[in-house]
C-alpha positions as CSV (number, residue, x, y, z in Angstrom):
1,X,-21.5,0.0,-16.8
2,X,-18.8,-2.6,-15.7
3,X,-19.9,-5.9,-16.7
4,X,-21.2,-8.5,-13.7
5,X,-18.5,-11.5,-15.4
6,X,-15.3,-12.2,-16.8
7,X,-14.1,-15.2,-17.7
8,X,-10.8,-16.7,-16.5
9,X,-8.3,-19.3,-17.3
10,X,-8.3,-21.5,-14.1
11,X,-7.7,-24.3,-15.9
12,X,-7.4,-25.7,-19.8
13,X,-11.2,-24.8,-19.2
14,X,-12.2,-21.6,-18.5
15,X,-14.2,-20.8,-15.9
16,X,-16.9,-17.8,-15.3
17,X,-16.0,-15.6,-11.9
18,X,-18.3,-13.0,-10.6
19,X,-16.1,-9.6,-10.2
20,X,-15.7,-8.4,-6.9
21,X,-17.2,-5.6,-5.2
22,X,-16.2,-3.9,-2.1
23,X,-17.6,-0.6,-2.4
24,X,-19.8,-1.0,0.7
25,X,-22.5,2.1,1.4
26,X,-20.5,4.0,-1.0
27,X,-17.0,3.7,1.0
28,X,-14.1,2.0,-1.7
29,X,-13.1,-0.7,1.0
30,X,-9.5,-2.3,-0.4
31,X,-6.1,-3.8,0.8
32,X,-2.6,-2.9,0.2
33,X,-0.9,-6.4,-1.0
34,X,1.9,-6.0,1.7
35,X,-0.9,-8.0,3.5
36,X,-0.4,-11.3,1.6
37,X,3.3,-10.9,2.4
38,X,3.3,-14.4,3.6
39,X,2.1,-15.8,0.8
40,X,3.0,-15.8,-3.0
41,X,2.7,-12.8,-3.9
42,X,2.5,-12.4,-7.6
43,X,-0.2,-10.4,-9.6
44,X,-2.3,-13.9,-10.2
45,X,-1.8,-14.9,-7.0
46,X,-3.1,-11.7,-5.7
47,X,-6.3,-11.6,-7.8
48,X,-7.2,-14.8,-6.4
49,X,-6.8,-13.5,-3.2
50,X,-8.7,-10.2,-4.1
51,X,-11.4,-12.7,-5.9
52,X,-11.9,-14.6,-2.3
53,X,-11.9,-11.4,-0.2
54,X,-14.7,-9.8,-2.8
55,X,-12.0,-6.7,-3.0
56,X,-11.6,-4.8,-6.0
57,X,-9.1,-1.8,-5.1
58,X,-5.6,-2.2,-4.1
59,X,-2.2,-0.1,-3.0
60,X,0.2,-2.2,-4.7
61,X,3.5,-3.0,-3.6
62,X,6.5,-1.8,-6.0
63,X,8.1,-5.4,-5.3
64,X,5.4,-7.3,-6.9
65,X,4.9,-5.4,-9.9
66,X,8.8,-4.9,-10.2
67,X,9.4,-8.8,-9.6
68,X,6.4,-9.5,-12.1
69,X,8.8,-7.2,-15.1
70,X,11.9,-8.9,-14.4
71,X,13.7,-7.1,-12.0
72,X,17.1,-7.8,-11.4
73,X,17.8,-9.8,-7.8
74,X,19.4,-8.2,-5.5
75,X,22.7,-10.2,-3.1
76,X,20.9,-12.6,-0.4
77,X,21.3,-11.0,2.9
78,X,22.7,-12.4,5.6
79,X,21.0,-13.7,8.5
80,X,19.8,-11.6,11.2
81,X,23.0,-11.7,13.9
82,X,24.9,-12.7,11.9
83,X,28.9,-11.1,13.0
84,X,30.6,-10.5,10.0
85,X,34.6,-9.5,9.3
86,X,35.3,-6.3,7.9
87,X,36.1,-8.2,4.4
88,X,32.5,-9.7,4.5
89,X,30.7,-5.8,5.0
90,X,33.0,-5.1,2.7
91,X,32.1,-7.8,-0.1
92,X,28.3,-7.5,0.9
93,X,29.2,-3.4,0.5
94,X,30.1,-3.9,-3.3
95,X,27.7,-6.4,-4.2
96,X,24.8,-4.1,-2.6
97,X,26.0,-1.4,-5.0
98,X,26.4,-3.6,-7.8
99,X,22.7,-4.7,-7.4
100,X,21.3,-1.2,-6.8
101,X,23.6,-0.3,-10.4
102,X,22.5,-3.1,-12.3
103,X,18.3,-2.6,-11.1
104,X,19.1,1.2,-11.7
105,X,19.9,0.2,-15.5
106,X,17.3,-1.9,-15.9
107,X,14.5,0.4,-14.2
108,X,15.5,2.7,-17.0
109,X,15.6,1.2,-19.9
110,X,12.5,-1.2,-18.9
111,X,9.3,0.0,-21.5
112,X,6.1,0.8,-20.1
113,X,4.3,-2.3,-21.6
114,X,5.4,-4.2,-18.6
115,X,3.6,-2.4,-16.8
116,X,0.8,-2.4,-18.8
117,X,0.5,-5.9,-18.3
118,X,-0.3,-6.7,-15.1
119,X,-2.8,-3.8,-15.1
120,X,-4.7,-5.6,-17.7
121,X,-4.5,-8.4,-15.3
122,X,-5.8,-6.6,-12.8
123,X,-8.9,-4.4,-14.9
124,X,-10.2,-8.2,-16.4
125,X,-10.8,-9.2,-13.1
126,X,-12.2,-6.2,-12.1
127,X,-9.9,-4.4,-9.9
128,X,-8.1,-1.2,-9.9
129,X,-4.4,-0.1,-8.7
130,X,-5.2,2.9,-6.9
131,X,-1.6,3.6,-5.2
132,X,2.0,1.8,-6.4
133,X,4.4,2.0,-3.5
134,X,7.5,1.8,-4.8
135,X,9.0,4.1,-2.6
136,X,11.8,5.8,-4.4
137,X,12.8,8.9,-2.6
138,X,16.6,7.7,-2.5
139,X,16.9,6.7,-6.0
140,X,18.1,8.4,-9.0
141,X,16.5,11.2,-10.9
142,X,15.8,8.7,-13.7
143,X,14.5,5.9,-11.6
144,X,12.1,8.4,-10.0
145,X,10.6,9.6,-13.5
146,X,10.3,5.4,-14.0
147,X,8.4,5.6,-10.8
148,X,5.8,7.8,-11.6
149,X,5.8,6.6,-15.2
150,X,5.3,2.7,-14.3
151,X,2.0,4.2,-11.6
152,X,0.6,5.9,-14.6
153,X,0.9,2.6,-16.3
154,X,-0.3,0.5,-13.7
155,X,-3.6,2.7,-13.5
156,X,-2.3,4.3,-9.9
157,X,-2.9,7.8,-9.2
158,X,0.7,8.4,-7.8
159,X,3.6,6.8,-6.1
160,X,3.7,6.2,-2.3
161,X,6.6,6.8,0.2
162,X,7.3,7.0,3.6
163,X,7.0,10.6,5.1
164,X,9.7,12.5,5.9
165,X,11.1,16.2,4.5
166,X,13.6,14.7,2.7
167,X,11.2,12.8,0.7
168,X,8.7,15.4,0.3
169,X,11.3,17.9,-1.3
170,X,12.7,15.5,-3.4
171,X,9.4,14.1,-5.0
172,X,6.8,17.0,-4.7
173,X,8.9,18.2,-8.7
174,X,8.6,14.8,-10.0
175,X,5.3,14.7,-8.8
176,X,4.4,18.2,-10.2
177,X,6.2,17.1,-13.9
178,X,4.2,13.9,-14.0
179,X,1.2,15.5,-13.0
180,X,0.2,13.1,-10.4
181,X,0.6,12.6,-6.9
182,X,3.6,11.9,-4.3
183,X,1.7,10.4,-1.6
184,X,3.1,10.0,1.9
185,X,2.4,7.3,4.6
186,X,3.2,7.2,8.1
187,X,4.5,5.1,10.7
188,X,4.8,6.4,14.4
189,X,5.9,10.0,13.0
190,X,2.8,11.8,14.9
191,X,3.8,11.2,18.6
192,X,7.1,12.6,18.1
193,X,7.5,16.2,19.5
194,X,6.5,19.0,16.7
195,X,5.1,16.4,14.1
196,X,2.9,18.4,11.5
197,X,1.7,16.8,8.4
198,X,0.9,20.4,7.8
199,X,4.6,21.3,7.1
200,X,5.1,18.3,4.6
201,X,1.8,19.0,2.6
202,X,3.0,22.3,2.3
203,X,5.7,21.6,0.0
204,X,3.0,20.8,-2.9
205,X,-0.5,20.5,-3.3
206,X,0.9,17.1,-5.4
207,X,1.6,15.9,-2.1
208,X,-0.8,13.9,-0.4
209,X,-2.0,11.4,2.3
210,X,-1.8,7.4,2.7
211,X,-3.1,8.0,6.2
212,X,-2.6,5.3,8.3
213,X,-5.1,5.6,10.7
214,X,-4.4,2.5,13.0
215,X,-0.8,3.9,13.3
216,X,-1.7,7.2,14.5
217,X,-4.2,5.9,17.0
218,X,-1.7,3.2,18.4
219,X,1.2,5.8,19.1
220,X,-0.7,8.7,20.1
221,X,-4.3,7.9,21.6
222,X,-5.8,10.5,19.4
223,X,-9.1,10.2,17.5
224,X,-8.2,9.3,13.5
225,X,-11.0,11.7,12.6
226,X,-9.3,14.7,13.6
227,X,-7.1,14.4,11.1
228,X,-9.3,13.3,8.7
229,X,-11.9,15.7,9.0
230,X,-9.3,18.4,9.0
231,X,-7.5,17.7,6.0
232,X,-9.6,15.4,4.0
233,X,-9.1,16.8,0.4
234,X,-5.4,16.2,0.9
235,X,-6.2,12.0,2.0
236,X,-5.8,9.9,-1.1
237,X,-6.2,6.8,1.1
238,X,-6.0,5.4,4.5
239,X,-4.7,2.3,6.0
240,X,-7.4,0.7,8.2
241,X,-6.2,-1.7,10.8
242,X,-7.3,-2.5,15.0
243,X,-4.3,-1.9,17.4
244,X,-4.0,-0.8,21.1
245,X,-3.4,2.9,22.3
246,X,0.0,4.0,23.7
247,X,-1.3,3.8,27.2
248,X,-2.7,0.3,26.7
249,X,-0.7,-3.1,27.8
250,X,0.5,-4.1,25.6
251,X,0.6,-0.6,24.4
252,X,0.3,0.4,20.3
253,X,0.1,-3.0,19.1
254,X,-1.9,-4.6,16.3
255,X,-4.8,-6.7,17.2
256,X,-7.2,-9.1,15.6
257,X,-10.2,-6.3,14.2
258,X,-12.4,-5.8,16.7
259,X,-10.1,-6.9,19.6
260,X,-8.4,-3.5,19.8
261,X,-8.9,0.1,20.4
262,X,-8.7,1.8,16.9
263,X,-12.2,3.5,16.3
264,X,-12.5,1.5,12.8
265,X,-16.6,2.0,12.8
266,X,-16.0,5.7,13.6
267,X,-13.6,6.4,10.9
268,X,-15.5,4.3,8.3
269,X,-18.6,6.4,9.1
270,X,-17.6,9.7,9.0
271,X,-16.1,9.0,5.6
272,X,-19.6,7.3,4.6
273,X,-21.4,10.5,5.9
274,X,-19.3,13.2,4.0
275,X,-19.0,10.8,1.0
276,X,-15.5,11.8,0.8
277,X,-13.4,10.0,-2.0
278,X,-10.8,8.3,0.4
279,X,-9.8,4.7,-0.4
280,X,-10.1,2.5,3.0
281,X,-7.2,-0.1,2.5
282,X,-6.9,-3.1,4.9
283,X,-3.4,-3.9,6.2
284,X,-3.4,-6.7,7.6
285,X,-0.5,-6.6,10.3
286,X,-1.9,-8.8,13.4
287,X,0.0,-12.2,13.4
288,X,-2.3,-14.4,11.7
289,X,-3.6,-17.2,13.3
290,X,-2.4,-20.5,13.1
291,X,-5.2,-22.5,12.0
292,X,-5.4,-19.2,9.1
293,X,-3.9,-17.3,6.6
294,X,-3.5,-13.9,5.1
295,X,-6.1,-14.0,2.8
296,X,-8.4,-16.0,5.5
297,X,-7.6,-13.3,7.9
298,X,-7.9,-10.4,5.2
299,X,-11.5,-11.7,4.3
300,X,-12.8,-11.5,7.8
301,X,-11.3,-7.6,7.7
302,X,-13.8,-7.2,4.6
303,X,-16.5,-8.6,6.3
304,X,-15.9,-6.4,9.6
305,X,-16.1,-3.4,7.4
306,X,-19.0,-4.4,5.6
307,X,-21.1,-4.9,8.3
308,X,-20.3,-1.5,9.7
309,X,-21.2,0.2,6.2
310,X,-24.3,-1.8,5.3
């Protein structure tokens, strides 16, 4: 039985927290910390957000977990518009690959520890890593295996990526070695002519879904629960978010929850019904209001959930 408290250091005093909860009619209700993008970002900082929201399950972003172990920086880039001379592309060429060298060596060589960590930061306060998106379909065959070696260590049950058959050929081994999952999210891929997550899935069954539901809806009107229903044992998660349909003005864009079209209670129910293991993770996309912020706005997500599962 997980315990009700924990204590942490808020101050020189400690202080006792209640753990959060957002398991809501037996639905695992998260975020993915891209949503907090505007705001520090590091593990502490997100826990305290997490804490607020009462969410204890996250998809967490390979950036903060890479930043948190020491990652080298990468060249500043320069400003969007900006005309550059061929020398500059050139200069900003070099350095690019000198970065991605340099992050390549230290990915490598970096021990598992610092991984383990943040997790440990994460489990005290009572929440889990479910997903790590670090996204490394383009990387090296040894920063790949540090991929799916850094999940494991984070607690995650496999690395995310964006979808495409490039990516699912090149992880779906590393996947299968590790023996976890290479799990695929989506963008706008399903209105484009021929688009079958059928084709990528078959690759591997260690390929799976980060099924972004409010994406699908916005760019092609159709029902999210086809898709789930149909291939719900291959849905590791799902990104929940409220946007307009691609006939709407303005068409397949995000909205404040419960100001668009995306069939949120729908999809929360059917998955409440079957009591399928799908983590429901908020990403929070809508531009946040400016008497708000992220984790203001990602709160009020949580509560809008709730009330649909309770």
């Amino acid at each position: 039985m997980v315990p009700l408290h924990y204590a942490v250091k808020t101050s020189p005093i400690n202080a006792i927290i209640e753990k959060p909860n957002s398991n809501f009619g037996g639905v695992q209700i998260g975020a993915i910390t891209y949503s907090w993008r505007s705001m520090p970002s590091t593990p502490e900082d997100i826990i305290k957000y997490c804490i607020e929201a009462g969410i204890n399950s996250i998809e967490l972003m390979g950036n903060v977990a890479e930043e948190y172990a020491g990652i080298p920086s990468g060249p500043a880039r320069p400003p969007r518009g900006t005309v550059q001379t061929d020398e500059q592309r050139a200069a900003n060429k070099k350095a690019a690959a000198e970065a991605a060298e340099a992050r390549r060596k230290w990915r490598i060589s970096l021990p598992m520890k610092k991984y383990e960590d943040p997790r440990k930061l994460f489990n005290d306060a009572g929440i889990i890593i479910h997903i790590a998106k670090f996204s490394p379909a383009t990387w090296t065959d040894e920063e790949i295996d540090y991929s799916f070696n850094a999940a494991r260590a984070l607690g995650a049950k496999g690395v995310c990526n964006e979808i495409g058959e490039d990516a699912c050929k090149r992880l779906a081994p590393f996947a299968e070695k590790h023996k976890m999952y290479a799990i695929f999210h989506q963008h706008t891929q399903p209105a484009e002519p021929g688009f079958s997550f059928d084709k990528f899935l078959a690759y591997s069954p260690a390929i799976m879904l980060n099924f972004d539901a409010g994406h699908y809806f916005g760019c092609t009107g159709l029902h999210p629960n086809g898709i789930i229903e149909r291939l719900h044992d291959r849905i590791v998660s799902l990104h929940l978010k409220d946007m307009t349909g691609p006939k709407s003005t303005p068409p397949n864009t995000n909205q404040v929850w419960g100001k668009g079209e995306t069939p949120i209670a729908d999809v929360l129910k059917l998955i409440q019904k079957q009591k399928w293991p799908i983590h429901c993770d908020i990403e929070l996309e809508y531009e946040v209001p400016t008497d708000s912020d992220a984790a203001k706005e990602v709160k009020k997500c949580v509560e809008f959930a709730k009330a649909i599962l309770v």
